[in-house]
N, CA and C atoms as a LAMMPS dump frame, in Angstrom:
ITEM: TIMESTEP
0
ITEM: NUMBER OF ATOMS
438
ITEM: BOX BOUNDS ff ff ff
-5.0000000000000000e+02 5.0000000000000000e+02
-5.0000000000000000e+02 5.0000000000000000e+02
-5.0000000000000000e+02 5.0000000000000000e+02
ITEM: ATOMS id mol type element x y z
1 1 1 N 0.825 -1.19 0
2 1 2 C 0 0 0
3 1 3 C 0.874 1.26 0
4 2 1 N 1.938 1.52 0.992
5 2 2 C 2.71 2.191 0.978
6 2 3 C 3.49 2.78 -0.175
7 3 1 N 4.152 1.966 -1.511
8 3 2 C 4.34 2.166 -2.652
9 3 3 C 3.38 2.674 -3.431
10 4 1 N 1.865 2.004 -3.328
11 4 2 C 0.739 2.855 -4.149
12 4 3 C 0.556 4.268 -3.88
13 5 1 N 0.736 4.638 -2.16
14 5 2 C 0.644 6.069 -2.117
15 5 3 C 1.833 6.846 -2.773
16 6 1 N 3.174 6.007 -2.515
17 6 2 C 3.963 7.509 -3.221
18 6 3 C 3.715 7.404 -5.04
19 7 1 N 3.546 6.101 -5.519
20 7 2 C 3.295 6.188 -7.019
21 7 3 C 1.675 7.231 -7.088
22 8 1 N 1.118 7.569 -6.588
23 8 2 C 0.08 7.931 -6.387
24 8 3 C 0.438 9.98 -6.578
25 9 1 N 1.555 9.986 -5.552
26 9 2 C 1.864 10.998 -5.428
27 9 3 C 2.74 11.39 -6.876
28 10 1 N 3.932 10.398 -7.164
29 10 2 C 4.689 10.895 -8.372
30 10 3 C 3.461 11.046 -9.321
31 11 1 N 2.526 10.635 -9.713
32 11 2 C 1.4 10.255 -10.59
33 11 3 C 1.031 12.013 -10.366
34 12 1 N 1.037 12.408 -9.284
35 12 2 C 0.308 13.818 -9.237
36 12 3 C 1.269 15.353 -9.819
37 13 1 N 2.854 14.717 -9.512
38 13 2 C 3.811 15.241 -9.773
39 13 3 C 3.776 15.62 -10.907
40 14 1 N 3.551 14.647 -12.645
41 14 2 C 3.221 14.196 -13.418
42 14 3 C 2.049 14.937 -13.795
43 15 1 N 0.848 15.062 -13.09
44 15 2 C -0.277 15.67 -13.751
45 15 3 C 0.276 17.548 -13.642
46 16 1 N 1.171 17.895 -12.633
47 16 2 C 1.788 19.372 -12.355
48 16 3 C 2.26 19.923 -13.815
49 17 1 N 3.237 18.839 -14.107
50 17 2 C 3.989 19.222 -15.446
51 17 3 C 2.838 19.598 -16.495
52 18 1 N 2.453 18.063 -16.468
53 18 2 C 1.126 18.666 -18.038
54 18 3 C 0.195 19.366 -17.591
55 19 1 N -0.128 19.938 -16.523
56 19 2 C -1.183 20.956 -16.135
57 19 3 C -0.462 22.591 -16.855
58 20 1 N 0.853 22.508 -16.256
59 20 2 C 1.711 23.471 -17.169
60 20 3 C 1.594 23.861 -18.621
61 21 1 N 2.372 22.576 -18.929
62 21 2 C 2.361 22.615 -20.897
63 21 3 C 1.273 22.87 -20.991
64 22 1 N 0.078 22.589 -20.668
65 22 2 C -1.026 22.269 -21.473
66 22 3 C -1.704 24.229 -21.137
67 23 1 N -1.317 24.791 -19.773
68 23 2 C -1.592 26.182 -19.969
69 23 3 C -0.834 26.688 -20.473
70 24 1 N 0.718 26.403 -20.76
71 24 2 C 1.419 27.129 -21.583
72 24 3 C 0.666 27.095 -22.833
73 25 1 N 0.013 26.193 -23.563
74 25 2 C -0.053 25.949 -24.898
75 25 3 C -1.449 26.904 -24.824
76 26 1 N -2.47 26.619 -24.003
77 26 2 C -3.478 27.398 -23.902
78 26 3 C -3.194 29.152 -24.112
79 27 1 N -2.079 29.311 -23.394
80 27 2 C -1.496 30.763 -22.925
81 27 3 C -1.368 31.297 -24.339
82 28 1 N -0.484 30.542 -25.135
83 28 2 C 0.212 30.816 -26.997
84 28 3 C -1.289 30.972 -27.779
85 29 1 N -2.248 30.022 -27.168
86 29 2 C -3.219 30.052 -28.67
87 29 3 C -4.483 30.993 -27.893
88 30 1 N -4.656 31.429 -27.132
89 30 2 C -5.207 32.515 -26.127
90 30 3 C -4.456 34.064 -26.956
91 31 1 N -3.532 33.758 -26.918
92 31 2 C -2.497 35.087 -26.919
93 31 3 C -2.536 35.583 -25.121
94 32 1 N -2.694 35.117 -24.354
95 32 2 C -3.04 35.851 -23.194
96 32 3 C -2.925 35.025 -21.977
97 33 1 N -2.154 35.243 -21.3
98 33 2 C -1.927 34.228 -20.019
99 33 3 C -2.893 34.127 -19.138
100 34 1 N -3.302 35.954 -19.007
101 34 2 C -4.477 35.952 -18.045
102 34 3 C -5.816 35.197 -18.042
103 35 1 N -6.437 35.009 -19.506
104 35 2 C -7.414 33.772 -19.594
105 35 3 C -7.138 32.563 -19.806
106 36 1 N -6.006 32.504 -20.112
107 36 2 C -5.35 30.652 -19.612
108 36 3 C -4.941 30.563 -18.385
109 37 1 N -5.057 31.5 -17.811
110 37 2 C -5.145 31.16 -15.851
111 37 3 C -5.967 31.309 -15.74
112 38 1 N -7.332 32.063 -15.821
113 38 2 C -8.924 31.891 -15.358
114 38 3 C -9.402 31.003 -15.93
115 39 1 N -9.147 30.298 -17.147
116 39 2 C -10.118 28.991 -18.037
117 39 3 C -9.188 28.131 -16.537
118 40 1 N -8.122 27.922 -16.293
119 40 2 C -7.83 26.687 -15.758
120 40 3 C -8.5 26.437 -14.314
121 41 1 N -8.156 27.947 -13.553
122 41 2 C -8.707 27.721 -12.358
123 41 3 C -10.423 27.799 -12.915
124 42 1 N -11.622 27.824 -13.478
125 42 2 C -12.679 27.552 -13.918
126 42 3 C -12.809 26.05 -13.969
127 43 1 N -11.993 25.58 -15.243
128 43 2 C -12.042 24.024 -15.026
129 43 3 C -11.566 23.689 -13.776
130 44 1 N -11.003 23.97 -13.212
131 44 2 C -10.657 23.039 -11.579
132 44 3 C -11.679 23.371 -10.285
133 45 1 N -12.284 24.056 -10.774
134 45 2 C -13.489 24.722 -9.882
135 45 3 C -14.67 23.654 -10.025
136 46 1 N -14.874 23.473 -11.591
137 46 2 C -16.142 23.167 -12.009
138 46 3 C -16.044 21.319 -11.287
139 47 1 N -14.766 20.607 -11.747
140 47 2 C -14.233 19.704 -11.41
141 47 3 C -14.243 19.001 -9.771
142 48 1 N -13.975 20.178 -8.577
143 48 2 C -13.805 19.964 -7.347
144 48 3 C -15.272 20.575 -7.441
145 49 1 N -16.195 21.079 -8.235
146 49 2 C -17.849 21.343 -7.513
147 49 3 C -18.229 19.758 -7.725
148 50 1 N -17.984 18.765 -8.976
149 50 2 C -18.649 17.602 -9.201
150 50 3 C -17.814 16.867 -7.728
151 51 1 N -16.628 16.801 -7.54
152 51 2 C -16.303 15.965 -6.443
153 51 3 C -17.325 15.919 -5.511
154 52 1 N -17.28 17.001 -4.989
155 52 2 C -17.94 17.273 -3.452
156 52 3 C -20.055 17.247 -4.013
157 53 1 N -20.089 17.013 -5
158 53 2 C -22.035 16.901 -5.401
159 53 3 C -21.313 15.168 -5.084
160 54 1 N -20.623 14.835 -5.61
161 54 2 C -20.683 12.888 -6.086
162 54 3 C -20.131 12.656 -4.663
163 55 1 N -19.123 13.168 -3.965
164 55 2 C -19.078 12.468 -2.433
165 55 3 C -20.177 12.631 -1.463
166 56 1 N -20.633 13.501 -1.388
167 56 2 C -22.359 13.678 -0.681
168 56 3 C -21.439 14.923 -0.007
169 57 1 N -20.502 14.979 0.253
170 57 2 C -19.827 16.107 1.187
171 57 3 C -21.069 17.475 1.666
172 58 1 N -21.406 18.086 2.422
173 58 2 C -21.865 18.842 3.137
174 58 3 C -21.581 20.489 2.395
175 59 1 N -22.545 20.971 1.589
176 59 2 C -22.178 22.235 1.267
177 59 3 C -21.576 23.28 2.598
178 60 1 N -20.962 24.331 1.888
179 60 2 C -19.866 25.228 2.79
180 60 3 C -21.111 25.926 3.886
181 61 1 N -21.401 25.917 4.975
182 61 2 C -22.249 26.762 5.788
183 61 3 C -21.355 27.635 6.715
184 62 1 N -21.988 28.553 7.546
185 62 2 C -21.467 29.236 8.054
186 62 3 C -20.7 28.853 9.025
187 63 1 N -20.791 27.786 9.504
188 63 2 C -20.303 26.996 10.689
189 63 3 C -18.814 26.871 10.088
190 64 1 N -18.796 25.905 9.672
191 64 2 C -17.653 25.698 8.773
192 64 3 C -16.593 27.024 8.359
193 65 1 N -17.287 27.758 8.034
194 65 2 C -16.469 28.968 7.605
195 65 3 C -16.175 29.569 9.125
196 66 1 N -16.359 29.897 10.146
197 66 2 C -16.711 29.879 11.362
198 66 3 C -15.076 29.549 12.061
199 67 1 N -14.963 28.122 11.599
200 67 2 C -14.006 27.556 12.291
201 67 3 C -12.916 28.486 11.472
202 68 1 N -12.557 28.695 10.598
203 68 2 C -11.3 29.031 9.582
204 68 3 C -10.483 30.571 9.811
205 69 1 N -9.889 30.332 9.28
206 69 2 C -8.561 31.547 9.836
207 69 3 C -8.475 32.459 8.367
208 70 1 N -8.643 33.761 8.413
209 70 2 C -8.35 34.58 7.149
210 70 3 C -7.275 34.161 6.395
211 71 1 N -5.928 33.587 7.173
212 71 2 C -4.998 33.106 6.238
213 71 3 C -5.298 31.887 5.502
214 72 1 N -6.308 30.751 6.139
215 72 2 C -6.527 30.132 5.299
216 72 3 C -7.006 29.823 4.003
217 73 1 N -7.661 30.921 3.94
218 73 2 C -8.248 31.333 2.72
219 73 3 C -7.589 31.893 1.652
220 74 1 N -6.33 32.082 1.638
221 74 2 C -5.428 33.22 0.644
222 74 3 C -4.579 31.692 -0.249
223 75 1 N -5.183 30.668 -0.02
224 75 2 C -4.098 29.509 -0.669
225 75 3 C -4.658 29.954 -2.222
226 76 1 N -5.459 29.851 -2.82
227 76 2 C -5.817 30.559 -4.052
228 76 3 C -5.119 31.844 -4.572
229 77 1 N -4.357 32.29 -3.673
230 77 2 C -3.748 33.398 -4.659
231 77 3 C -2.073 32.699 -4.59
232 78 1 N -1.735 31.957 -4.2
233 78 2 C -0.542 31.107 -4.242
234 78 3 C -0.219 30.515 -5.147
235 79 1 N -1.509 29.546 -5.179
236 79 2 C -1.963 28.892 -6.558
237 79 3 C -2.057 29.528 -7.728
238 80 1 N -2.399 30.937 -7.875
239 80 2 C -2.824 31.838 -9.169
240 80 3 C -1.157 32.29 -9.258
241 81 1 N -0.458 32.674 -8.211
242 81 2 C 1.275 32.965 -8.863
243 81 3 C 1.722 31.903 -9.033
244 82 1 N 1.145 30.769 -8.948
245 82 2 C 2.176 29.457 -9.521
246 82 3 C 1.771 29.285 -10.669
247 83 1 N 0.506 29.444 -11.054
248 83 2 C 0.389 29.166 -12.719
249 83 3 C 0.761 29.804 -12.879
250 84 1 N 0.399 31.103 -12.956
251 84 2 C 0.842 32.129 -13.83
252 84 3 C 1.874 32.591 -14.333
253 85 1 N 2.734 32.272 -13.159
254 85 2 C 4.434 32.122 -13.452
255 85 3 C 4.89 31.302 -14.24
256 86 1 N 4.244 30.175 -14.084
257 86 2 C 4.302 29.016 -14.957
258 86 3 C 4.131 28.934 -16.297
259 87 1 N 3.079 29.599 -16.486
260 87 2 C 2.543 29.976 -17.833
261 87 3 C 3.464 30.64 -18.559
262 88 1 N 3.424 31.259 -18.102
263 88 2 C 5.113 32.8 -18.786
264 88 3 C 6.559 32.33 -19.086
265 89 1 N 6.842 31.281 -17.886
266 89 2 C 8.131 31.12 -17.492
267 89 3 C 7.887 29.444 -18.691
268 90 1 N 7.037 28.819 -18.852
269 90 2 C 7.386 27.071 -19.588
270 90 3 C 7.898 28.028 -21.01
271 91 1 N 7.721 28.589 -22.324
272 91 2 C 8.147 28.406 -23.044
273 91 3 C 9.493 29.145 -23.114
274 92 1 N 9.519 30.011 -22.228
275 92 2 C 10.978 30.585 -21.882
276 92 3 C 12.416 29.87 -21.677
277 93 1 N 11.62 28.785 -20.824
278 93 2 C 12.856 27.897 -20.028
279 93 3 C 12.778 26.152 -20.529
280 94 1 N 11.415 25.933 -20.767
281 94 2 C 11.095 24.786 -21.043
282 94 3 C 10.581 24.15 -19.913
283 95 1 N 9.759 22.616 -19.991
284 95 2 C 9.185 22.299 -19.316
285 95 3 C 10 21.465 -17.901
286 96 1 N 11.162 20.57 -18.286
287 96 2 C 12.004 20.36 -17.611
288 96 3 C 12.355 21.599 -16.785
289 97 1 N 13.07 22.539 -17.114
290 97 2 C 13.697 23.276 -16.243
291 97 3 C 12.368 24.08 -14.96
292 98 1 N 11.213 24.533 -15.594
293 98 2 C 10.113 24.977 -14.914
294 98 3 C 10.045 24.142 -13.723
295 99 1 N 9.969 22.643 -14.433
296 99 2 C 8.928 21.927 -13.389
297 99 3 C 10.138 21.623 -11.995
298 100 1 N 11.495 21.608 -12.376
299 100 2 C 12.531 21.629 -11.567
300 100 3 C 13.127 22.502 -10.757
301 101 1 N 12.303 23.727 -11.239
302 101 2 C 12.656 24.59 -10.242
303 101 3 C 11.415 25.019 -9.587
304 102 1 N 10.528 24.143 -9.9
305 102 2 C 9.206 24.169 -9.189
306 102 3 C 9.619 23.438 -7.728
307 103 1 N 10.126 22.217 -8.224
308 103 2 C 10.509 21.11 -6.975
309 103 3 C 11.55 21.86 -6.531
310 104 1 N 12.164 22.226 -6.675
311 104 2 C 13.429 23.412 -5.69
312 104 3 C 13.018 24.159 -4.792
313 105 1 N 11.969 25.211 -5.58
314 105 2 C 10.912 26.054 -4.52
315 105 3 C 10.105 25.41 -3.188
316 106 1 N 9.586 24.296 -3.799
317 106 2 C 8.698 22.97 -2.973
318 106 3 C 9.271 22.765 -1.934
319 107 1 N 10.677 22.153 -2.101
320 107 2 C 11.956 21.548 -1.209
321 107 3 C 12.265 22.781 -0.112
322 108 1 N 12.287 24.082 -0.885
323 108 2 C 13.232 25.252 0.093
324 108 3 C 12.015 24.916 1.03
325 109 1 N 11.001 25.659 0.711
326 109 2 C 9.145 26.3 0.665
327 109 3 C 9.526 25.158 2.326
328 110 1 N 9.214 23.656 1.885
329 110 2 C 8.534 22.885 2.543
330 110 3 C 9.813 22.739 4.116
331 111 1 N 11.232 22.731 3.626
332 111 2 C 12.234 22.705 5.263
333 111 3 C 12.027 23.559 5.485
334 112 1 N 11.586 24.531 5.255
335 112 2 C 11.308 26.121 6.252
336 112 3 C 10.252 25.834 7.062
337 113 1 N 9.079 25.523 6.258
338 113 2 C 7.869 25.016 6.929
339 113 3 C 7.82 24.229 7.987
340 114 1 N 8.438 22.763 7.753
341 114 2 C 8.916 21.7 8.758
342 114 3 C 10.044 22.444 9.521
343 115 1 N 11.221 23.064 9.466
344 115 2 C 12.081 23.285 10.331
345 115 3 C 11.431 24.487 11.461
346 116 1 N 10.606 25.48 11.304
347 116 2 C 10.09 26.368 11.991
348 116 3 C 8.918 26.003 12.328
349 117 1 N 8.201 24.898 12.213
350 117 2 C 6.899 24.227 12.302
351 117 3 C 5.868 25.389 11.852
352 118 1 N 5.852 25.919 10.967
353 118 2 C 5.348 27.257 10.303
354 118 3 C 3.669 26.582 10.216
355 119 1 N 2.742 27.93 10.002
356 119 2 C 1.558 27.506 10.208
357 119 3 C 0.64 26.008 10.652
358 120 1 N 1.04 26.072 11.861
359 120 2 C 0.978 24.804 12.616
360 120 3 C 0.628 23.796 12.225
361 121 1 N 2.25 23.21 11.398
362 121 2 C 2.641 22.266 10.889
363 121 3 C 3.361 21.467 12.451
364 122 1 N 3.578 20.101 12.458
365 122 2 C 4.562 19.836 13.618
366 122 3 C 6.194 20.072 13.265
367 123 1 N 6.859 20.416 14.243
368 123 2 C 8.593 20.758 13.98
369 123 3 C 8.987 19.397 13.318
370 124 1 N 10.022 19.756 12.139
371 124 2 C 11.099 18.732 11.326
372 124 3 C 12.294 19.062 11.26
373 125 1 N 13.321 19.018 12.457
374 125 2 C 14.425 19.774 12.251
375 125 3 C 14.775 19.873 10.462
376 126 1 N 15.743 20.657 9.838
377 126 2 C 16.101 20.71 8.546
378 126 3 C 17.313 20.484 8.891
379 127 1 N 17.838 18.879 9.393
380 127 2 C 18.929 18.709 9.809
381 127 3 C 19.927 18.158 8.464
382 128 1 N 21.103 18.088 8.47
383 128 2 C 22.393 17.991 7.396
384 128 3 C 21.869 16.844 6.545
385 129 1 N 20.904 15.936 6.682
386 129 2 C 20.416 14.799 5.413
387 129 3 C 19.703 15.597 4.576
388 130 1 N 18.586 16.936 5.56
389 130 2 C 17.478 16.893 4.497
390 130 3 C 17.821 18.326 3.788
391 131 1 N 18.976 18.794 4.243
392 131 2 C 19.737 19.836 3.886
393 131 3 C 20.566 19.768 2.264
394 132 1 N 21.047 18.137 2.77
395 132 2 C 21.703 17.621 1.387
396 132 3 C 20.934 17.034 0.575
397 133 1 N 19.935 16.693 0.671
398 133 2 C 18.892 16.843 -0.365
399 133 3 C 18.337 17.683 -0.959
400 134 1 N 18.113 19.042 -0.396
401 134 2 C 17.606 20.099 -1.26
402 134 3 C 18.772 20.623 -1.667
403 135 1 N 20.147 20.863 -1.348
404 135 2 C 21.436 21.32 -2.646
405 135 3 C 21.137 19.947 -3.953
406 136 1 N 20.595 18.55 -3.37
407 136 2 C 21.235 17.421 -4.786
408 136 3 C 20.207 18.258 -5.652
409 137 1 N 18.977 18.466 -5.068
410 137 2 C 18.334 19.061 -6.197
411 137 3 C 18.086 20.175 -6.894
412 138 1 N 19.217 21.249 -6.13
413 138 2 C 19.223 22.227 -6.46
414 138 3 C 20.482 22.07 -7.808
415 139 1 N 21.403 20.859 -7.58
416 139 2 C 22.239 20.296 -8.31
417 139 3 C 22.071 19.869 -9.476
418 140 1 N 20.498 19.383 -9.551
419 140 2 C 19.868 18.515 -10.795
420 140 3 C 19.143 19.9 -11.201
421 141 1 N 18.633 20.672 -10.883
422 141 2 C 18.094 21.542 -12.006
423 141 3 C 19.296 22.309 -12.49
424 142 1 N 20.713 22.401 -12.019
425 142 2 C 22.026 22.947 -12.568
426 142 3 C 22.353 22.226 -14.46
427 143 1 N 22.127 20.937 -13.46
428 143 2 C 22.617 20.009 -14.846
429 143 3 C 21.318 19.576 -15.583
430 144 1 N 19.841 19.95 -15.798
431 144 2 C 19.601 19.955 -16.443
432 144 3 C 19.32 20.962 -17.773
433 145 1 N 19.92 22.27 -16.933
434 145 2 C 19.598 23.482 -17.678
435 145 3 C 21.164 23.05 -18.745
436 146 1 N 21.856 22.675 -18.598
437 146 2 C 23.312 22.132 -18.914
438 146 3 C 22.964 20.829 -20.565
C-alpha cells in the first residue's frame, strides 16, 4: 500500500507538469496568459464542484467557515502565482527546467515550513540529510539546464 501512495503521489507530480504545458499551450493560442489562468482555475473549480455533489460532502455553511482563519483562505492566490508564473516562465525555459525549479521552490518552501513548524505544521528539524537533499536538487536543475 505504501508504494501505491507515493506512485500515487509521483502520478500527481506528473499531472503538475502537463497541467503546465497544457496552460502554456493554452497561454500561446489565447495570446493571453491571463485567460489561460482563469479557463484553468474555472475548469478546476467546475471539477472539485462535481467531487464534493458525487461524495455527498456537506455544502460550505457558516459553521464551517466559522471555524477558519483569514490566512486560510489566501491559498488561491498562491496557486494563481504558480500558474501564472508558470505559464510565462514554460516556453521561456522549457518544461524540464520549470517543473525543476518548481521542486526546488517545494523543497526550500517545505524545510522552512517543517524546520520552523510554520503555520501549525509539527517541527522537522532541517537537519544535514534533508539539507543535502535540497542542494542534490538544487544540483539537478544545474545540470539539467546544462
Amino acid at each position: 500500500m505504501n508504494i501505491a501512495f507515493h506512485l500515487l503521489v509521483v502520478g500527481a507530480g506528473i499531472s503538475v507538469a502537463l497541467q503546465q504545458v497544457l496552460n502554456a499551450n493554452l497561454r500561446a493560442e489565447l495570446e493571453s496568459p491571463w485567460w489561460a489562468r482563469c479557463i484553468s482555475y474555472v475548469g478546476g473549480t467546475v471539477v472539485m464542484l462535481a467531487v464534493i455533489v458525487a461524495s455527498g460532502e456537506p455544502w460550505l455553511s457558516s459553521t464551517m467557515v466559522a471555524r477558519t482563519s483569514w490566512i486560510s483562505w489566501t491559498g488561491g492566490i498562491f496557486g494563481a502565482l504558480f500558474i501564472g508564473i508558470s505559464i510565462i516562465m514554460m516556453p521561456r525555459l522549457g518544461a524540464a527546467v520549470v517543473v525543476a525549479l518548481i521542486v526546488v521552490g517545494q523543497m526550500l518552501g517545505s524545510l522552512a515550513f517543517d524546520h520552523f513548524g510554520l503555520l501549525g505544521l509539527p517541527q522537522h528539524s532541517a537537519g544535514p540529510i534533508r539539507l543535502a537533499e535540497a542542494i542534490l536538487l538544487i544540483l539537478g536543475v544545474i545540470l539539467i539546464r546544462f
